[in-house]
C-alpha positions in Angstrom: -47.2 -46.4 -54.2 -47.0 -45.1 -50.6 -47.6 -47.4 -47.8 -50.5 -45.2 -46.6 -52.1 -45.3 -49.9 -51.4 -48.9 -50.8 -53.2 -49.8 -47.2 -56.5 -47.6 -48.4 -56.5 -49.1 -51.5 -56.1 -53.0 -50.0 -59.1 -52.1 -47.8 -61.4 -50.0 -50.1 -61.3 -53.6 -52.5 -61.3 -55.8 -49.1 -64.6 -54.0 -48.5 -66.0 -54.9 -51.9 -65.2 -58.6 -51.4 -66.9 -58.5 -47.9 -69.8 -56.9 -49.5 -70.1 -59.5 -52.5 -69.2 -61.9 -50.0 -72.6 -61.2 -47.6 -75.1 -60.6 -50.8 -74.3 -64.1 -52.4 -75.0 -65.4 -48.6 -78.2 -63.4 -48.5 -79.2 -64.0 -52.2 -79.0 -68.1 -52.1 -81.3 -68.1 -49.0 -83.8 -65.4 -50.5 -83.5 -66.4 -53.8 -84.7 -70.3 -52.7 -87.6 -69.3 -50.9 -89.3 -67.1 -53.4 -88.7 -70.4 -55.9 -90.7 -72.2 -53.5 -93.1 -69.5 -51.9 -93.4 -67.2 -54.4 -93.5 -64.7 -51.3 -92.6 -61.1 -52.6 -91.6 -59.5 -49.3 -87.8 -61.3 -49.1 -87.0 -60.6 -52.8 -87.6 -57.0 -52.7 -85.4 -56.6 -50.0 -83.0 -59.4 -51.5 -83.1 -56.0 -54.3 -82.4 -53.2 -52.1 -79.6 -55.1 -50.9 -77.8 -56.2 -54.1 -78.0 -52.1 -54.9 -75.4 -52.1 -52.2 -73.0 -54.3 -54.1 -73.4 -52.4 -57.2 -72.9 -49.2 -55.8 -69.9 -49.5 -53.8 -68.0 -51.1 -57.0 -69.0 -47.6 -58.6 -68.2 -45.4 -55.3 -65.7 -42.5 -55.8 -62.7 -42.8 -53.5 -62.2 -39.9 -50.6 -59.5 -39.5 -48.7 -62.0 -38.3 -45.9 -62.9 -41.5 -44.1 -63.6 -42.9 -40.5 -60.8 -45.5 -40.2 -61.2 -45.6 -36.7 -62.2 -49.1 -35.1 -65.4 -48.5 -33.4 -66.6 -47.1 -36.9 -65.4 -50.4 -37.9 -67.3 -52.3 -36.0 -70.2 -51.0 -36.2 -70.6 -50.7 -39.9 -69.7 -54.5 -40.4 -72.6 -55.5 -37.7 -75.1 -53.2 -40.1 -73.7 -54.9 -43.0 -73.7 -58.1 -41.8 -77.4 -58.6 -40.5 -78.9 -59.0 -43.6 -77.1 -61.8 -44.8 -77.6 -63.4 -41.3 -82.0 -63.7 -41.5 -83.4 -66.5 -42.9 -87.1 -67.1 -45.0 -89.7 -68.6 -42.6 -93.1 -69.2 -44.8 -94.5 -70.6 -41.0 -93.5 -67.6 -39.1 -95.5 -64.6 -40.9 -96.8 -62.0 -38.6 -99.3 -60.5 -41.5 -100.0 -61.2 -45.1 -97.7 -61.5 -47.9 -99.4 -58.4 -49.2 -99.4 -56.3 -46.6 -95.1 -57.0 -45.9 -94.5 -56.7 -49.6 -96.5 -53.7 -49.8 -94.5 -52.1 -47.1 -91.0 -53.3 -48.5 -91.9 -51.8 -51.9 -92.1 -48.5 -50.4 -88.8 -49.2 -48.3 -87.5 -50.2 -51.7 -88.4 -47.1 -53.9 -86.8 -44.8 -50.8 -83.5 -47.0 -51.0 -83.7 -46.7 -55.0 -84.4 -43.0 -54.9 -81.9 -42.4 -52.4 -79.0 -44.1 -54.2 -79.5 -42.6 -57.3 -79.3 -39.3 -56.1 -76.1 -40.0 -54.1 -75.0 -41.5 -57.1 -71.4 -42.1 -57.0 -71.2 -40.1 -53.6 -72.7 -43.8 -52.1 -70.1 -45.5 -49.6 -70.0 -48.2 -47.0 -67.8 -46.6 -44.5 -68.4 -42.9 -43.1 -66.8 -40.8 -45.1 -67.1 -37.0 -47.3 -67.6 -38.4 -50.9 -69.2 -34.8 -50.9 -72.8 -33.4 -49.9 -75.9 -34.5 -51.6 -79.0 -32.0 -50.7 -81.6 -33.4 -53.8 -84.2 -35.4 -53.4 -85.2 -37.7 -50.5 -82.7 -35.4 -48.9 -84.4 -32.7 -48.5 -87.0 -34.8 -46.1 -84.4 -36.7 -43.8 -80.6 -36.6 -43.9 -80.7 -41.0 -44.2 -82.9 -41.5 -46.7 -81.5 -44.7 -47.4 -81.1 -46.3 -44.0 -84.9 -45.2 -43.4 -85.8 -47.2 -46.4 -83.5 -50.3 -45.1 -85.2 -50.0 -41.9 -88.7 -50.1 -43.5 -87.5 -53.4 -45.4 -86.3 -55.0 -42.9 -89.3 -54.1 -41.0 -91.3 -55.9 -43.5 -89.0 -59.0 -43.8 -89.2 -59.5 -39.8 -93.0 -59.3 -40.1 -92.8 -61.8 -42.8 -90.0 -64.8 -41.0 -91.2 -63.5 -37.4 -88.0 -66.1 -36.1 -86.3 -65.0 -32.7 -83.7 -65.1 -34.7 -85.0 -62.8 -37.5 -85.8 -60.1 -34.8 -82.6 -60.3 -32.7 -80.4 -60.7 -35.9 -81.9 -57.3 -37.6 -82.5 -55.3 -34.2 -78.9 -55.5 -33.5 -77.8 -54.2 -36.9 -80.4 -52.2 -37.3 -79.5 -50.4 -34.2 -75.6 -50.2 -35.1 -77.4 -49.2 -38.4 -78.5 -46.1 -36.4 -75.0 -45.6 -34.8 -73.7 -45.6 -37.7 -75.5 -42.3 -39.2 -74.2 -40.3 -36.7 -71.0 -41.3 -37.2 -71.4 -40.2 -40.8 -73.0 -37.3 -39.6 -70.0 -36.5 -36.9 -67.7 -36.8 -39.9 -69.5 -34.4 -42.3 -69.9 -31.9 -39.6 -66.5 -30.9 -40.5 -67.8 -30.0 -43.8 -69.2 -26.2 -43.7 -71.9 -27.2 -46.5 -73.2 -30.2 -44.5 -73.6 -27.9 -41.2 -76.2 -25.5 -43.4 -77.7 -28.6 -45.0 -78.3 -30.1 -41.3 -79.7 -26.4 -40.2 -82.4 -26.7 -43.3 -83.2 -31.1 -42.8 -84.0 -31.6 -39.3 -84.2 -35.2 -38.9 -82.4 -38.0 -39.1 -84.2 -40.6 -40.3 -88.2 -40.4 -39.9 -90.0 -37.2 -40.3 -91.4 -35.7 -37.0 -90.2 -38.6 -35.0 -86.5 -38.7 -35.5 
């Protein structure tokens, strides 16, 4: 095996560990609270989450990825944040009802929007190829909108200073990091008529 090749494949399973790695952290804390709260709003994000670990073991491999470091960067900080909050049963902003209510429709967008992509889901930016079904057909992140409306919730839920910094910084390289995607599928003829057709980014009529 090439050195080139060995190098994608030490980081393509470095990625998966790192991704394992973060959902055991997030699952122990999440998992605990709901055991003693019974508070529905941190395990369905706890769900959209773990999707992440079970698609990128199933990803297909490109050869069209955004090795540079910046991309780096940023994707571990939107990786990262989740794993980082922690339950606060005193800190709740609204209801339990309300927050789970909203995280179950985050949920179902992250759920319909990785089952389209299918095997086409990655961590890193990359051209796994273009996906123009579904949830894509409103916005061209369907699943970072339906991260951001989980998170949303969760913050609500544990309003900590530390909740709220932790996710408005990935959250924000979160949003960095779609238009790095979208810089790197530019290059891609079908994704420059897709992005002619599906105007926004990530919430309809706003963005």
């Amino acid at each position: 095996m090439e050195a080139g090749a060995r190098r994608a494949v030490l980081s393509d399973w470095a990625a998966r560990l790192v991704v394992g790695t973060l959902f055991g952290m997030l699952s122990l804390n999440l998992l605990t609270d709901f055991v003693h709260t019974h508070r529905l709003t941190g395990l369905w994000m706890l769900i959209s989450e773990s999707l992440v670990v079970v698609m990128t073991v199933l990803r297909r491999r490109t050869q069209v990825v955004d090795r540079s470091l910046v991309t780096a960067v940023i994707t571990g900080i939107s990786l990262m944040g989740p794993s980082l909050v922690r339950a606060a049963a005193n800190h709740a902003m609204a209801p339990d009802t309300v927050t789970a209510l909203v995280s179950s429709i985050g949920l179902l967008v992250v759920i319909a929007g990785k089952f389209t992509l299918g095997r086409s889901f990655g961590i890193v930016p990359a051209n796994r190829g273009v996906v123009m079904a579904g949830p894509y057909t409103v916005v061209r992140h369907p699943i970072y909108a339906g991260y951001l409306l989980t998170h949303l919730a969760f913050a609500c839920a544990n309003a900590t200073v530390w909740n709220v910094l932790v996710l408005v910084m990935s959250d924000t390289a979160l949003v960095i990091r779609s238009r790095h995607e979208e810089r790197l599928l530019a290059r891609d003829s079908s994704y420059q008529s897709y992005c002619n057709r599906v105007q926004w980014h990530l919430v309809p009529g706003l963005y």
